[in-house]
C-alpha positions in Angstrom: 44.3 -123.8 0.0 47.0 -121.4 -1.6 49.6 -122.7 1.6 53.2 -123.1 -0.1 52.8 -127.2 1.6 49.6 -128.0 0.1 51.1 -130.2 -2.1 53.6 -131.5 -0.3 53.2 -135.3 0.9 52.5 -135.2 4.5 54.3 -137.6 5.6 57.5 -135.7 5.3 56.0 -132.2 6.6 57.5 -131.2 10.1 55.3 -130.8 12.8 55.0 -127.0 13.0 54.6 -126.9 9.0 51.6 -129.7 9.3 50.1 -127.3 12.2 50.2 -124.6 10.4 48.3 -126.1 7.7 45.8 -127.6 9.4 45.1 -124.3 11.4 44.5 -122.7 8.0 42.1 -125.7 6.7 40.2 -124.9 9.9 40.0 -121.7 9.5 39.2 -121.7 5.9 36.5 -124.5 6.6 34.8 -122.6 9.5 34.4 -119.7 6.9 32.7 -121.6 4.4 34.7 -120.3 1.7 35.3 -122.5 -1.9 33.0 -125.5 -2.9 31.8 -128.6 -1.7 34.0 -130.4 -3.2 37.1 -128.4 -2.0 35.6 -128.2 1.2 35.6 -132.1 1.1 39.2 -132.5 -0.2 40.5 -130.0 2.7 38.9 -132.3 5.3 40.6 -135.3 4.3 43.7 -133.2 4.0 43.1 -132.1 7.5 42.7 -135.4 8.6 45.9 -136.5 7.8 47.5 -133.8 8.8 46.0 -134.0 12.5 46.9 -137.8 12.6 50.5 -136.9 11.2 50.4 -134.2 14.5 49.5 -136.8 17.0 52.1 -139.0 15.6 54.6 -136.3 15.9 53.6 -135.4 19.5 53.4 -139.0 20.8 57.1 -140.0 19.1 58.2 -136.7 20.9 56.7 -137.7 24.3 58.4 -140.9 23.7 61.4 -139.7 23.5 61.5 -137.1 26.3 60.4 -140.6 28.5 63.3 -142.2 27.2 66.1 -139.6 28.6 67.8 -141.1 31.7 68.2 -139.0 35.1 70.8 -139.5 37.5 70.2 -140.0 41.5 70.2 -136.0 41.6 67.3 -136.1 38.8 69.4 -134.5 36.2 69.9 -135.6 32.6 72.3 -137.9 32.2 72.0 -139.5 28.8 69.2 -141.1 27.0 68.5 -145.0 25.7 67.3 -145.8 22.6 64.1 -145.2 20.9 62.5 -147.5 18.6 60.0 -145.7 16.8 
């Protein structure tokens, strides 16, 4: 894993930087390239990285359920979300 993030704590990786790594774990996995034990350490970095992504996604789908619609069905303002 040469990625720039590699080494950066996941937790404070954006969504679409997280994605990105992952999808080059994946494909870096699928090829079989480095050793075992890399191939190891890039799984449980993948894993985290996927759960970091649905964490992501479902605080994002929370939010958008969060904005308020007036009676015509357009946005009028959102309540507060409690992550």
């Amino acid at each position: 894993m040469t990625d720039k993030n590699a080494a950066a704590p996941v937790e404070s990786m954006s969504f679409e930087d997280a994605l990105r790594e992952l999808e080059g774990i994946v494909e870096t996995l699928e090829q079989g390239r480095g050793s075992l034990d890399d191939a190891i350490a890039a799984y449980e970095r993948g894993a985290a990285l996927k759960k970091h992504c649905q964490k992501k996604l479902e605080e994002a789908r929370l939010k958008v359920e969060k904005i308020k619609l007036d009676e015509s069905g357009q946005p009028s303002g959102t309540t507060e979300f409690d992550a």
